[in-house]
Biopython code that builds the backbone (N, CA, C, O; Angstrom):
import numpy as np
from Bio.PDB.StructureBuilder import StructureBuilder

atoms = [
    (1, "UNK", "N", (128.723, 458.111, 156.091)),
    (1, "UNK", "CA", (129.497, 456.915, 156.371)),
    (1, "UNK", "C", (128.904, 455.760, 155.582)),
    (1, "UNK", "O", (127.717, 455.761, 155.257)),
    (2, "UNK", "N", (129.531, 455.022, 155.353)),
    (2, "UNK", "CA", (129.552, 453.921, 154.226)),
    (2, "UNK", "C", (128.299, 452.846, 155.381)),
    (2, "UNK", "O", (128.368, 452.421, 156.534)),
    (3, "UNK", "N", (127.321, 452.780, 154.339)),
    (3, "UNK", "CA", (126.260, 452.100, 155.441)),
    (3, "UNK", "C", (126.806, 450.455, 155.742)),
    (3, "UNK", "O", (126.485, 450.009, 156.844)),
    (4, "UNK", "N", (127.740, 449.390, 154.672)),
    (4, "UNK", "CA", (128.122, 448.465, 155.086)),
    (4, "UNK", "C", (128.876, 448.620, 156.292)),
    (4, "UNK", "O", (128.466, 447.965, 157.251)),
    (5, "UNK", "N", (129.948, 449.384, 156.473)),
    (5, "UNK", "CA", (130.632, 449.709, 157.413)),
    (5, "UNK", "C", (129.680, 449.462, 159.112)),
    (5, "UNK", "O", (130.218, 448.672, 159.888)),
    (6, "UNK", "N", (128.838, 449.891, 159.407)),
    (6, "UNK", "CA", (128.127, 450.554, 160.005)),
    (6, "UNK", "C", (127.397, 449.195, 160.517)),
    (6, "UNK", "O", (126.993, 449.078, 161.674)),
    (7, "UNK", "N", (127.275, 448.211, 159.559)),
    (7, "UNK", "CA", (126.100, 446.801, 159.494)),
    (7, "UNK", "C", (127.398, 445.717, 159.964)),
    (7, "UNK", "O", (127.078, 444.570, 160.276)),
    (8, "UNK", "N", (128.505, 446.024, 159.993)),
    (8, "UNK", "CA", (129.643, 445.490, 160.308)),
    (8, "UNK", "C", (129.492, 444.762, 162.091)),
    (8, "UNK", "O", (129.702, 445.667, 162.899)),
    (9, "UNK", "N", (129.306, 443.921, 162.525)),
    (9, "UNK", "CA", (129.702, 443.376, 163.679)),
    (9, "UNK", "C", (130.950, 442.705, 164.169)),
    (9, "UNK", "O", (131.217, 441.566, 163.787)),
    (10, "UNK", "N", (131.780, 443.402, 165.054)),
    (10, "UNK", "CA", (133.031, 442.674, 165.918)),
    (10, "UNK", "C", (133.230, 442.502, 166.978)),
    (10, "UNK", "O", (132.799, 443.320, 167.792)),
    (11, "UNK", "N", (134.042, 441.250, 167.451)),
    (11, "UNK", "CA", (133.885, 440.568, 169.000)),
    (11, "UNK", "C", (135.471, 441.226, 169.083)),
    (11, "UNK", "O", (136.239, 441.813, 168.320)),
    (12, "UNK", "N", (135.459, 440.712, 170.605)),
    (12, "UNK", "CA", (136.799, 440.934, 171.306)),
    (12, "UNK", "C", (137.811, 439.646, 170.457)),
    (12, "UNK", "O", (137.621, 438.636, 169.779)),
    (13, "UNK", "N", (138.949, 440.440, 171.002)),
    (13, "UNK", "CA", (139.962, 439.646, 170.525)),
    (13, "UNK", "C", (140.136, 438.688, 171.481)),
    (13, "UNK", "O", (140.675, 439.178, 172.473)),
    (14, "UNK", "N", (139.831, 437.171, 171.625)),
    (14, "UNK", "CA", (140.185, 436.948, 172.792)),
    (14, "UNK", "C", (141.229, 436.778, 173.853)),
    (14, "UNK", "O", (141.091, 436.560, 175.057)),
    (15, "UNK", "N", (142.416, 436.946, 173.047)),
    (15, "UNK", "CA", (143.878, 437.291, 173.559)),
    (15, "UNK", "C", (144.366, 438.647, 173.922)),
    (15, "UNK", "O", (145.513, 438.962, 174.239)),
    (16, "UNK", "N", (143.311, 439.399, 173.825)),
    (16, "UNK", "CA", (142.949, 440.951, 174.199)),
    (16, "UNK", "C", (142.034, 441.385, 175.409)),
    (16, "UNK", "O", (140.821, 441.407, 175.201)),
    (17, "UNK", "N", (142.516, 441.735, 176.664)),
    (17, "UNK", "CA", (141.618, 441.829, 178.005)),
    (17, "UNK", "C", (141.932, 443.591, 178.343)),
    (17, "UNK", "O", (142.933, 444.186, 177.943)),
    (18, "UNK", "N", (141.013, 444.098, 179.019)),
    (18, "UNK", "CA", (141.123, 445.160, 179.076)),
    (18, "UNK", "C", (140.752, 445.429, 180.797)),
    (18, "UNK", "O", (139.575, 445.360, 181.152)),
    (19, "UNK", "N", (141.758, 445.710, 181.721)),
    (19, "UNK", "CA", (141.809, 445.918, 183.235)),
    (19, "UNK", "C", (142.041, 447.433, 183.729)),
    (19, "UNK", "O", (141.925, 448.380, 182.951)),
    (20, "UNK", "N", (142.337, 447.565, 184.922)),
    (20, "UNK", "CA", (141.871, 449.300, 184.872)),
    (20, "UNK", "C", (143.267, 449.314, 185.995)),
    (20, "UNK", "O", (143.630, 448.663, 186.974)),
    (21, "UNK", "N", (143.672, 450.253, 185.338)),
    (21, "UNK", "CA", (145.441, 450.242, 185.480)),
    (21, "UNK", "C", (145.429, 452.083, 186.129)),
    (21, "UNK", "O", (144.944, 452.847, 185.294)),
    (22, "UNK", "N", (145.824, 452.670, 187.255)),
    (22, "UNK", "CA", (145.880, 453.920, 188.065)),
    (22, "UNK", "C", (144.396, 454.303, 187.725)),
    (22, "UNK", "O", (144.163, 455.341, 187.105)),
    (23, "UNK", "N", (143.448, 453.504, 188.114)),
    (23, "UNK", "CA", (141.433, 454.178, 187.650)),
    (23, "UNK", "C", (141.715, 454.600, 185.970)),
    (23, "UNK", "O", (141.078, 455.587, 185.604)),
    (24, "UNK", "N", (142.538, 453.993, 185.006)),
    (24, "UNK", "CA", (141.644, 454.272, 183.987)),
    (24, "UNK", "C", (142.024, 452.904, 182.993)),
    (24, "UNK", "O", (143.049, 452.225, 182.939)),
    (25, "UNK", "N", (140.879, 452.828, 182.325)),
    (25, "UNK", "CA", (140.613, 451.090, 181.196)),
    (25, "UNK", "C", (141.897, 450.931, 180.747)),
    (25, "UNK", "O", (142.371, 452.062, 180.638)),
    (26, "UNK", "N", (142.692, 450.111, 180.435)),
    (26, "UNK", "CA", (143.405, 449.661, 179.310)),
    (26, "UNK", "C", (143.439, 448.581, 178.803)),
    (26, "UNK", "O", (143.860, 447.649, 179.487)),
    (27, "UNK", "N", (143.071, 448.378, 177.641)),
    (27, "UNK", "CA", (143.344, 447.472, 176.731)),
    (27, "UNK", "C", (144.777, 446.178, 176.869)),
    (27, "UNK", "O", (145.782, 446.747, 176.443)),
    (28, "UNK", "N", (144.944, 445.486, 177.077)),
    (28, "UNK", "CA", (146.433, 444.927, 177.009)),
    (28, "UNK", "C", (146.226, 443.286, 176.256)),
    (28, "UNK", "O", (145.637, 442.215, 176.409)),
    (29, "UNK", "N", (147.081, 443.934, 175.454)),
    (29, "UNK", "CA", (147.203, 442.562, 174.254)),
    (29, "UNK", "C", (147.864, 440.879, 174.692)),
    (29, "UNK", "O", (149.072, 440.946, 174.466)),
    (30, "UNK", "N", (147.668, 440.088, 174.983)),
    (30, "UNK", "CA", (148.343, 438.686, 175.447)),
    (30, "UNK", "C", (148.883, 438.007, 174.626)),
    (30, "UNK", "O", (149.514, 436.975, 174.852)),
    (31, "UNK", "N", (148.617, 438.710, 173.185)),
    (31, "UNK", "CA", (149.343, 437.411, 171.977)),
    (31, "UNK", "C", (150.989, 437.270, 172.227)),
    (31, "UNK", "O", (151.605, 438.098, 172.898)),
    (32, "UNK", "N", (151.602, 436.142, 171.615)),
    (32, "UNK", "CA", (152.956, 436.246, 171.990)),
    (32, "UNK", "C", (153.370, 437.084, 170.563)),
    (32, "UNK", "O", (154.498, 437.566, 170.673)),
    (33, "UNK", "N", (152.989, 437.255, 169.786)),
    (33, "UNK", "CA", (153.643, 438.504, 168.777)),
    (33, "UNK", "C", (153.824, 439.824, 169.874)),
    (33, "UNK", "O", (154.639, 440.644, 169.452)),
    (34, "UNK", "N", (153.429, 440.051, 170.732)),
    (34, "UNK", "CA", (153.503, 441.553, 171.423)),
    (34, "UNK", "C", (154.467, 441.814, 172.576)),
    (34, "UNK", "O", (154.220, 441.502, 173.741)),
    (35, "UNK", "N", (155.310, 442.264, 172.261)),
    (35, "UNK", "CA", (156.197, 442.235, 173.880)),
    (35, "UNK", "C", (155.292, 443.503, 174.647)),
    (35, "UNK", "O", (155.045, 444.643, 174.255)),
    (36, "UNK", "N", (154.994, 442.928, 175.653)),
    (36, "UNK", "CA", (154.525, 443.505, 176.856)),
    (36, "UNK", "C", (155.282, 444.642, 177.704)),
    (36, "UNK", "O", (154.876, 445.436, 178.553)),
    (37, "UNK", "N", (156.282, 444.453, 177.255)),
    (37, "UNK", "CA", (157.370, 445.691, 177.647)),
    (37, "UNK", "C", (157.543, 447.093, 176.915)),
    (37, "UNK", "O", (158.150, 448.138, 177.147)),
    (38, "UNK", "N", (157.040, 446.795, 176.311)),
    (38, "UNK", "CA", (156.437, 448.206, 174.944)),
    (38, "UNK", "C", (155.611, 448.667, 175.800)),
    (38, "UNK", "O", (154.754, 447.892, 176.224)),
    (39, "UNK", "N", (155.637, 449.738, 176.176)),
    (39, "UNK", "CA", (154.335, 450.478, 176.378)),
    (39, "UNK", "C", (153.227, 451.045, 175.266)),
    (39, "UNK", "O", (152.047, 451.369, 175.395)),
    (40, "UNK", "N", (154.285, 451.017, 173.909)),
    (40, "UNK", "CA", (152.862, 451.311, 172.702)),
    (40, "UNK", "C", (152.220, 450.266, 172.456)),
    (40, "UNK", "O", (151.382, 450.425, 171.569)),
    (41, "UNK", "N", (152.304, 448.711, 173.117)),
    (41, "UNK", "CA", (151.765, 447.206, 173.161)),
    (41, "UNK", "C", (150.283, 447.657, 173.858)),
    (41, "UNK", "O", (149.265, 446.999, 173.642)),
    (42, "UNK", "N", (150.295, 448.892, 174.741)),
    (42, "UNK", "CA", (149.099, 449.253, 175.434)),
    (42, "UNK", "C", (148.085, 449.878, 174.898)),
    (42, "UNK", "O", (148.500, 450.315, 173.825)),
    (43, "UNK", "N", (146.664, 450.253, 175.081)),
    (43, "UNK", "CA", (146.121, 450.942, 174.731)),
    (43, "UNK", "C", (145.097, 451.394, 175.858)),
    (43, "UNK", "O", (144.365, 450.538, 176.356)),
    (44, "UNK", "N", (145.014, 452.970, 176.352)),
    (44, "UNK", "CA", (144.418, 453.308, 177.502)),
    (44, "UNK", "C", (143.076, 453.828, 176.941)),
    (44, "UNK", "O", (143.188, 454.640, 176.023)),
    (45, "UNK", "N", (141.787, 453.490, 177.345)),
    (45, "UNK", "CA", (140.616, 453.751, 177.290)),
    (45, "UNK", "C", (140.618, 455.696, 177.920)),
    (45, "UNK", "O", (140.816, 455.863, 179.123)),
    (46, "UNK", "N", (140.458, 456.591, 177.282)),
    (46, "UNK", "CA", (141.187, 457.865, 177.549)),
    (46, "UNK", "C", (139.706, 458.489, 177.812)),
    (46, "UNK", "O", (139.735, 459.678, 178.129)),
    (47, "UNK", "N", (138.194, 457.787, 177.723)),
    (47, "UNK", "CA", (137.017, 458.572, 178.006)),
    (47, "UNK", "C", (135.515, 457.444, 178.476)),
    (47, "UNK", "O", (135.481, 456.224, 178.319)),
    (48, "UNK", "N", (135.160, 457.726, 178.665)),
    (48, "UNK", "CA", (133.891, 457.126, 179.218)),
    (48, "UNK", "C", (133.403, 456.820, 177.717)),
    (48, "UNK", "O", (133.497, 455.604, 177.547)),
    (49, "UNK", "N", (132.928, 457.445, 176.587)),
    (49, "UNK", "CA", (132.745, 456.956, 175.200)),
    (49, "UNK", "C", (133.481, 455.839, 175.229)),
    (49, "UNK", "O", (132.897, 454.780, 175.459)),
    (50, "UNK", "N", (134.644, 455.844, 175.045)),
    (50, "UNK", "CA", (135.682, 454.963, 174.407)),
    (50, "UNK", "C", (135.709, 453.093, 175.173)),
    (50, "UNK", "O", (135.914, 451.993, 174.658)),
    (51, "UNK", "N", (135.344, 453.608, 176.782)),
    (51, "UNK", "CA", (135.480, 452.281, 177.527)),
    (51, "UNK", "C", (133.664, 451.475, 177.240)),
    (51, "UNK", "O", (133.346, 450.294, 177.382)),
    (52, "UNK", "N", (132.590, 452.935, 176.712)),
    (52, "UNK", "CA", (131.205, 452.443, 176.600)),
    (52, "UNK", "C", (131.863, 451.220, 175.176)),
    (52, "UNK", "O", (131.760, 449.993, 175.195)),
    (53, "UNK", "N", (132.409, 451.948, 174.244)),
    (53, "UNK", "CA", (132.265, 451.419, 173.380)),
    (53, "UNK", "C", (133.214, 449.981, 173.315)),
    (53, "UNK", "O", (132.838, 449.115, 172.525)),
    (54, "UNK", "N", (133.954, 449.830, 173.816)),
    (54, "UNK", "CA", (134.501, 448.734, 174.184)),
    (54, "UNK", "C", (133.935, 447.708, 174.282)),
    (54, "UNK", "O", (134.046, 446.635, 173.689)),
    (55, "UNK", "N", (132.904, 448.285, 175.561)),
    (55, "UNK", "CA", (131.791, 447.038, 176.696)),
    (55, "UNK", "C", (130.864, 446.836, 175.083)),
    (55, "UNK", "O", (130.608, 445.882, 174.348)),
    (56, "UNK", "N", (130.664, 447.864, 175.079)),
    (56, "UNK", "CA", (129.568, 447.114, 174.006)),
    (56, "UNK", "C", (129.902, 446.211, 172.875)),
    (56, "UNK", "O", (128.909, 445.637, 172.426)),
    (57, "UNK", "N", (130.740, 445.999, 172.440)),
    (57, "UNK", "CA", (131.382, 445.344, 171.215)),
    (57, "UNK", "C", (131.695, 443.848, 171.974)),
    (57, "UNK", "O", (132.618, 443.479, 172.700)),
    (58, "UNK", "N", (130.460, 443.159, 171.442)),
    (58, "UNK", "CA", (130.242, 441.681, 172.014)),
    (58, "UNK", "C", (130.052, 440.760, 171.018)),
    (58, "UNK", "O", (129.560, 439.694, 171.388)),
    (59, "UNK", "N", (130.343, 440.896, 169.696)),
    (59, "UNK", "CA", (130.164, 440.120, 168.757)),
    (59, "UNK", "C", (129.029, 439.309, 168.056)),
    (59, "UNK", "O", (128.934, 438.205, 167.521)),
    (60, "UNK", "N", (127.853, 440.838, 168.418)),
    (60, "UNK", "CA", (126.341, 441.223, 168.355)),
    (60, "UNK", "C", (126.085, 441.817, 168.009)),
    (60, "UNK", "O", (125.550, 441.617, 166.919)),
    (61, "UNK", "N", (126.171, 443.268, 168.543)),
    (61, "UNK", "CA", (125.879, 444.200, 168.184)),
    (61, "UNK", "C", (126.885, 444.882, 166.659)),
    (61, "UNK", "O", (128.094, 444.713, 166.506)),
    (62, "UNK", "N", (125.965, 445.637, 165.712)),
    (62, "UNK", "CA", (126.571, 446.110, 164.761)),
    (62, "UNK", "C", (127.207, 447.508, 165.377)),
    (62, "UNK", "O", (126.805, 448.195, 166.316)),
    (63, "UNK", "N", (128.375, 447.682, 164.482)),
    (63, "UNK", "CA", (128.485, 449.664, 164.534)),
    (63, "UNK", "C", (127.510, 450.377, 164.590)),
    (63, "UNK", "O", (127.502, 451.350, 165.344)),
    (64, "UNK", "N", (126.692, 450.133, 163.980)),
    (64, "UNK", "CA", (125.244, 451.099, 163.974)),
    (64, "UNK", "C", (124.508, 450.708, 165.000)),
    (64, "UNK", "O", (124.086, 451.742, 165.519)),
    (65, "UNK", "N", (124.167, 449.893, 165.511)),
    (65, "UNK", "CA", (123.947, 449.370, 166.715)),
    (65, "UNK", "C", (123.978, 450.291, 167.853)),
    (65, "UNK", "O", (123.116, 450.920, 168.468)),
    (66, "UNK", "N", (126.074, 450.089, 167.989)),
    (66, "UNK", "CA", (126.703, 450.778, 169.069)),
    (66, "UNK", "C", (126.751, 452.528, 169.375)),
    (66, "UNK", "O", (126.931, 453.280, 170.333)),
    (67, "UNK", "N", (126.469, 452.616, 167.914)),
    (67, "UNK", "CA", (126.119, 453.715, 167.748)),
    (67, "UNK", "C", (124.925, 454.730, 168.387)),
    (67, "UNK", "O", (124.920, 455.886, 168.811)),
    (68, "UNK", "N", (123.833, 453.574, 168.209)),
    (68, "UNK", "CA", (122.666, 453.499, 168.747)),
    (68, "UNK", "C", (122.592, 454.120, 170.326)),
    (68, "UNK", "O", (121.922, 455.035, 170.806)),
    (69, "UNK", "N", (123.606, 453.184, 170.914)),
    (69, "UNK", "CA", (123.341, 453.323, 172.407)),
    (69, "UNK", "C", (124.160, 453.931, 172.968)),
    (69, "UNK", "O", (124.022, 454.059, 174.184)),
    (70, "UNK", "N", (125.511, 454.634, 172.192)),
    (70, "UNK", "CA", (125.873, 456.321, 172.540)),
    (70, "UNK", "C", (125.027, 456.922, 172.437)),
    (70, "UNK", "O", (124.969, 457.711, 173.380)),
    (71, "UNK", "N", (124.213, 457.032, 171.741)),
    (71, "UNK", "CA", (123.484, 458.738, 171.570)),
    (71, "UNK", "C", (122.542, 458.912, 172.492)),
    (71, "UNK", "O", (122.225, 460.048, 172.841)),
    (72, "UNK", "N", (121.885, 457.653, 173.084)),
    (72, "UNK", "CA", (120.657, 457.462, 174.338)),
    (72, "UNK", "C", (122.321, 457.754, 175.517)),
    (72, "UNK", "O", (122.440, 458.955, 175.759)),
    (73, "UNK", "N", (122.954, 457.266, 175.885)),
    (73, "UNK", "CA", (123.671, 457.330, 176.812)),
    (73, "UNK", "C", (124.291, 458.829, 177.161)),
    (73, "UNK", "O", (124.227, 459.406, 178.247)),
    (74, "UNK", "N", (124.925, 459.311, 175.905)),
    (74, "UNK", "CA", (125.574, 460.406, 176.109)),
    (74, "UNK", "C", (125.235, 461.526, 175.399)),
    (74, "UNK", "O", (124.532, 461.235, 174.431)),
    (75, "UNK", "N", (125.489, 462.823, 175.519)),
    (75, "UNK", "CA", (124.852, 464.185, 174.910)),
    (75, "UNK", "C", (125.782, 464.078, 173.777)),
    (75, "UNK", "O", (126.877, 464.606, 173.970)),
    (76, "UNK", "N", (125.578, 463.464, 172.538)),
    (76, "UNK", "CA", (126.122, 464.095, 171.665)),
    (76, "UNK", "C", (125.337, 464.009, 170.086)),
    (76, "UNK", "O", (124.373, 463.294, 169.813)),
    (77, "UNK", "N", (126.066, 464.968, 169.149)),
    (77, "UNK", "CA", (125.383, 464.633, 167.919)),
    (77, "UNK", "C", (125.551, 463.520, 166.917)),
    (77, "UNK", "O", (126.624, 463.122, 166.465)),
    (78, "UNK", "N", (124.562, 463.152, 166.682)),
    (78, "UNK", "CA", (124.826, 461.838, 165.540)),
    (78, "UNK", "C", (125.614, 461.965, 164.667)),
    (78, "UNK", "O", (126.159, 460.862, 164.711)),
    (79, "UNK", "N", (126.130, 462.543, 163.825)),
    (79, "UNK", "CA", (127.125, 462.878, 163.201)),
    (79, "UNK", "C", (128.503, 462.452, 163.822)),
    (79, "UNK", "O", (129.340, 461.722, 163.292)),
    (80, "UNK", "N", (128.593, 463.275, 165.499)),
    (80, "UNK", "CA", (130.340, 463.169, 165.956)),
    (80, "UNK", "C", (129.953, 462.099, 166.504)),
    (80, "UNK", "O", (130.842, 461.259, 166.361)),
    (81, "UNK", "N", (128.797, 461.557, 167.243)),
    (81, "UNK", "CA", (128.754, 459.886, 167.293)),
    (81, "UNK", "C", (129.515, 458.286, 166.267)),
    (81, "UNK", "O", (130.123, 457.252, 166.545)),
    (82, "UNK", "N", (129.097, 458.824, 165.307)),
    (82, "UNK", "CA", (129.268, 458.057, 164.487)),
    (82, "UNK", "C", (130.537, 458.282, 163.689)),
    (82, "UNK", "O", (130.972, 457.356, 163.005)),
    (83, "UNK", "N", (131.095, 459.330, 163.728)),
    (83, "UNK", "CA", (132.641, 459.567, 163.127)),
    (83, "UNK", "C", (133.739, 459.054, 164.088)),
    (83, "UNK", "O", (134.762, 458.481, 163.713)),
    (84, "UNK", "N", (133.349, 459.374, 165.606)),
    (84, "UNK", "CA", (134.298, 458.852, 166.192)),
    (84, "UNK", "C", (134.164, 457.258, 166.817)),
    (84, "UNK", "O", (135.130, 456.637, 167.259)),
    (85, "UNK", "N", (133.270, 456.921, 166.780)),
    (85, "UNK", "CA", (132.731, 455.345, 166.829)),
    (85, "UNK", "C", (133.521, 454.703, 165.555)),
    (85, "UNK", "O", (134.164, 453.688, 165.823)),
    (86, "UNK", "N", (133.541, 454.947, 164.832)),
    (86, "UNK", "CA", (134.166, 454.549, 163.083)),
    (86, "UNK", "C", (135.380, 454.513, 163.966)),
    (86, "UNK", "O", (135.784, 453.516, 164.566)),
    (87, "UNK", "N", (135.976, 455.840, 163.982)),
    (87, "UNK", "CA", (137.193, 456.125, 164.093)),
    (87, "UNK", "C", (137.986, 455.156, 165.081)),
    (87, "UNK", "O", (138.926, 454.370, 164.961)),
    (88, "UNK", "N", (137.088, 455.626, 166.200)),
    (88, "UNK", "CA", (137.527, 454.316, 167.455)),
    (88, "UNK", "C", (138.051, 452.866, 166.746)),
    (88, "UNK", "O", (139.177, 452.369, 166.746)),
    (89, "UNK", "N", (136.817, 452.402, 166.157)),
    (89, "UNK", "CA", (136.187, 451.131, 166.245)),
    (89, "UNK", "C", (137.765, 450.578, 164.970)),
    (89, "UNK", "O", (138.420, 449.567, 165.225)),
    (90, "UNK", "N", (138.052, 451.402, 163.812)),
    (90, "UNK", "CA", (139.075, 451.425, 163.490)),
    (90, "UNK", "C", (140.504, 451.112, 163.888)),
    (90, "UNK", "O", (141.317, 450.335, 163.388)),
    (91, "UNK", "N", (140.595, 452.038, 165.060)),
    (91, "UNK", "CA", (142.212, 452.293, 165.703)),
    (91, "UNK", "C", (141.844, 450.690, 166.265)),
    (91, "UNK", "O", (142.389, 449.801, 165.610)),
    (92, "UNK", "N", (141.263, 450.396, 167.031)),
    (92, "UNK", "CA", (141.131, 448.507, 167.849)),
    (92, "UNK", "C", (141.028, 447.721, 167.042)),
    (92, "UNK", "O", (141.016, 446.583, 167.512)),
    (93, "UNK", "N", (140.922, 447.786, 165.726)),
    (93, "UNK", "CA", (141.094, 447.079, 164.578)),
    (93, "UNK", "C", (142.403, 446.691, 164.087)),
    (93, "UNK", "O", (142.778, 445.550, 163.815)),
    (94, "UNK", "N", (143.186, 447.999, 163.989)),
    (94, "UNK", "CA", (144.432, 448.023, 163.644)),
    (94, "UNK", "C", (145.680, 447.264, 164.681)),
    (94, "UNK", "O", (146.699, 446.644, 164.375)),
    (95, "UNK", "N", (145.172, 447.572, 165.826)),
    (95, "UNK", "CA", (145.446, 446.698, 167.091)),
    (95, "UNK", "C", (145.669, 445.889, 167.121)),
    (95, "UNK", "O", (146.696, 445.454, 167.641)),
    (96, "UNK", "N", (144.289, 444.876, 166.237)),
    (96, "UNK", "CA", (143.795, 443.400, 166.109)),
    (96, "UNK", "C", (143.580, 443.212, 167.716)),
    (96, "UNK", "O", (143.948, 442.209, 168.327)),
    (97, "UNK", "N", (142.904, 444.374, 168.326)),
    (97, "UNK", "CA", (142.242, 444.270, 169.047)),
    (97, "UNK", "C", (140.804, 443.764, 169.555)),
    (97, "UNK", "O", (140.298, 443.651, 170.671)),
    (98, "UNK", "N", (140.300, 443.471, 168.042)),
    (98, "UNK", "CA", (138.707, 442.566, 167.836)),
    (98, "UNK", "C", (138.736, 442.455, 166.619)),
    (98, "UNK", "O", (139.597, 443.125, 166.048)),
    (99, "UNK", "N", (137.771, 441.533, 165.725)),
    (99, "UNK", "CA", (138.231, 441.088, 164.402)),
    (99, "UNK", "C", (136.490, 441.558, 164.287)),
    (99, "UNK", "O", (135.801, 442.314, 164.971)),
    (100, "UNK", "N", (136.280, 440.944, 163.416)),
    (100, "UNK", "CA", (134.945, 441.232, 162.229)),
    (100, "UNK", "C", (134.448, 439.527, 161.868)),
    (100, "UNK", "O", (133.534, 439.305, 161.074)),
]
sb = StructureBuilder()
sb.init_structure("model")
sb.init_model(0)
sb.init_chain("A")
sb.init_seg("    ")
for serial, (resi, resn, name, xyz) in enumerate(atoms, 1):
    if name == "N":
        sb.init_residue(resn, " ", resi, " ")
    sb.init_atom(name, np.array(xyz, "f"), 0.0, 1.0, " ", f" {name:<3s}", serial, name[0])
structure = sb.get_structure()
């Protein structure tokens, strides 16, 4: 993975709040570009990774960082750590779910 990528730090969007809708996270966008009546306007936190990585993205910590404190938290390998952290950290990008 591209090591700038990685040295990259992003905050929440702040027109972006994330509440816990039937026990599981979702993301829900407040800008007025988004009709709220879309359900693809949503985005559901679908794993314990996904809602860690959320919390952690405070407009501090780098990707590599966050990266960091999956691999102490959860059983996995550095490698699928860091591909799907990218990957994640990507899709909430595209969102304009947190900026850079």
């Amino acid at each position: 993975m591209a090591t700038d990528f990685l040295d990259k730090v992003y905050k929440k969007d702040p027109e972006t709040i994330c509440r816990i809708v039937d026990e599981e996270p979702v993301i829900i966008p407040l800008r007025s570009d988004i009709d709220v009546a879309d359900l693809g306007a949503f985005y559901i936190l679908e794993n314990k990774t996904a809602a860690c990585i959320w919390d952690l993205i405070d407009g501090k910590r780098s990707v590599g960082q966050i990266i960091k404190v999956l691999l102490k938290r959860f059983r996995v390998q550095e490698r699928k750590a860091e591909a799907d952290t990218v990957c994640f950290i990507k899709e909430l990008d595209a969102i304009k779910a947190i900026a850079s």
